[in-house]
C-alpha beads as a LAMMPS data file, in Angstrom:
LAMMPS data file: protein, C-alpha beads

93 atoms
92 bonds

1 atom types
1 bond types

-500.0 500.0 xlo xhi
-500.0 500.0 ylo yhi
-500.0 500.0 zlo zhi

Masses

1 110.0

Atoms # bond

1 1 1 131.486 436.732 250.976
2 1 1 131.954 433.196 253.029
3 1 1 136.094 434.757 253.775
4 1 1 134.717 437.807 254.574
5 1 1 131.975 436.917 257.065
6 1 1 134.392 434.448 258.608
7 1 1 136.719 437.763 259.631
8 1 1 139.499 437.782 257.163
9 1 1 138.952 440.790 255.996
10 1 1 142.852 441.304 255.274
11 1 1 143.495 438.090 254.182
12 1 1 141.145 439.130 251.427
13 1 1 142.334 442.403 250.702
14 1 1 145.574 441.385 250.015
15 1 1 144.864 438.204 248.165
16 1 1 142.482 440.919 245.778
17 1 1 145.479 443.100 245.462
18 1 1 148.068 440.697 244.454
19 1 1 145.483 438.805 242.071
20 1 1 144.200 441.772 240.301
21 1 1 146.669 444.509 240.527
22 1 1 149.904 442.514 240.630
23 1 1 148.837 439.852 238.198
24 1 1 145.986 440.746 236.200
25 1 1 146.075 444.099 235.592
26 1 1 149.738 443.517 233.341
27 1 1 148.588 440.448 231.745
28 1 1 145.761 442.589 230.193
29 1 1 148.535 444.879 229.572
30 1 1 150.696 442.284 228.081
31 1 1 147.742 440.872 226.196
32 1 1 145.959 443.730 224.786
33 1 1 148.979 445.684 223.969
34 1 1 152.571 443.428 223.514
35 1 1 150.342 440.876 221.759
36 1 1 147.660 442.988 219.761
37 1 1 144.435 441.197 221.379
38 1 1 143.150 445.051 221.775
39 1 1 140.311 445.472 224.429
40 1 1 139.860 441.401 224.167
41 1 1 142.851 441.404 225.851
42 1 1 143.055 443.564 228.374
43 1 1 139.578 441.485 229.717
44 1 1 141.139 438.695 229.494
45 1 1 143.836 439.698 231.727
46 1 1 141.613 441.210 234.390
47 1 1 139.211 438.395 234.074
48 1 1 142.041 436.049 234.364
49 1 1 143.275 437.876 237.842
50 1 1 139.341 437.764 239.314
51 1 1 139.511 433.943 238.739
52 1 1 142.657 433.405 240.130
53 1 1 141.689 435.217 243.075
54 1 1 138.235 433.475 243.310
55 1 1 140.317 429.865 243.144
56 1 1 142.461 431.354 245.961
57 1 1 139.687 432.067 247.983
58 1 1 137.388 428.904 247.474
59 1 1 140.896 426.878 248.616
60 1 1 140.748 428.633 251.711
61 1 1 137.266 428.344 252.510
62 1 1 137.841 424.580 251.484
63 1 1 140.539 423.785 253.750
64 1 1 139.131 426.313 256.963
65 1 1 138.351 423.811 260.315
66 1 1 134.721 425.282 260.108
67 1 1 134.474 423.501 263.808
68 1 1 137.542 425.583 264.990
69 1 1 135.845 429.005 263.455
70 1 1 132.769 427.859 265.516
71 1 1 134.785 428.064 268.709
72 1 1 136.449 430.856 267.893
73 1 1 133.404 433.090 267.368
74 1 1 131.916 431.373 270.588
75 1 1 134.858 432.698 272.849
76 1 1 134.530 435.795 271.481
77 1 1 130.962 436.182 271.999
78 1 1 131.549 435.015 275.528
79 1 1 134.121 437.683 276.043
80 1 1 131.775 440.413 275.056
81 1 1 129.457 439.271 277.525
82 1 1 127.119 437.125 275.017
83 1 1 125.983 433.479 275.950
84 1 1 126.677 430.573 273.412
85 1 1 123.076 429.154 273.994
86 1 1 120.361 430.558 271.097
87 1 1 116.689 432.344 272.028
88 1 1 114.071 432.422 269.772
89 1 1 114.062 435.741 268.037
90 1 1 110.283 436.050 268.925
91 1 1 108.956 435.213 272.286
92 1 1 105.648 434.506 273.150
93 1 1 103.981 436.203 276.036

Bonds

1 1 1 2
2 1 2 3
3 1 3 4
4 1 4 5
5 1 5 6
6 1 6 7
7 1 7 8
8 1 8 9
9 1 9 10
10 1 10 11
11 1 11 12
12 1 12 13
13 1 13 14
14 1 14 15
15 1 15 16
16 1 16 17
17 1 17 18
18 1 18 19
19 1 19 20
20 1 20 21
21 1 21 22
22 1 22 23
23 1 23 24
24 1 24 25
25 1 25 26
26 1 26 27
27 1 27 28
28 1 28 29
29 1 29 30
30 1 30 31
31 1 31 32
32 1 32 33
33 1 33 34
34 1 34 35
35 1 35 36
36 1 36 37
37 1 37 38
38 1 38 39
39 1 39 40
40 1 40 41
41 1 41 42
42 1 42 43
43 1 43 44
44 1 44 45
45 1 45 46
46 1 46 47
47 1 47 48
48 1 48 49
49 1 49 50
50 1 50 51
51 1 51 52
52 1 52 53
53 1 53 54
54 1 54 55
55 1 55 56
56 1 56 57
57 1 57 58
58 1 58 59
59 1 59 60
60 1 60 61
61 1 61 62
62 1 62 63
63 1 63 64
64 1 64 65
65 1 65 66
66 1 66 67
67 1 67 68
68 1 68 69
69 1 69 70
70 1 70 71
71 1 71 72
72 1 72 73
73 1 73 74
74 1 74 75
75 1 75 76
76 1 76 77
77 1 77 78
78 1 78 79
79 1 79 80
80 1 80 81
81 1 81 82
82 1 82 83
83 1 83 84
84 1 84 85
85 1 85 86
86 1 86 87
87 1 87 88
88 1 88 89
89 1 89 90
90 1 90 91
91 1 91 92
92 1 92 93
């Protein structure tokens, strides 16, 4: 949720694809078939994938320059005609 509210929606896609499809997906293959594990192993090959990926992913969002983000989504709110100062949501009359 944290990589995809911070705008890498890609990055995530393709980081899912790889990690599931790409690696999971035959391990379970490998495990529940080549190796007789049966349905124990074909969830432990797509569970296996969904970890790696969410290892992947907390990296990232443990090595992102939050401050940098924070800039980043400032500019662009400026260039959409925003402000960068904050209102109270409720104003009192």
């Amino acid at each position: 949720g944290v990589a995809i509210g911070g705008g890498w929606q890609g990055l995530v896609a393709y980081i899912n694809l790889v990690c599931y499809y790409v690696f999971g997906l035959p391990l379970g293959y490998l495990l529940g078939y080549k190796f007789n594990c049966g349905v124990g192993g074909i969830w432990a090959g797509m569970l296996s994938g969904v970890a790696l990926q969410t290892l992947i992913l907390l990296f990232i969002v443990w090595r992102t320059d939050w401050n940098a983000e924070a800039a980043l989504a400032s500019s662009r709110v400026q260039k959409w005609g925003g402000t960068d100062g904050t209102k109270p949501l409720l104003e009192d009359d």
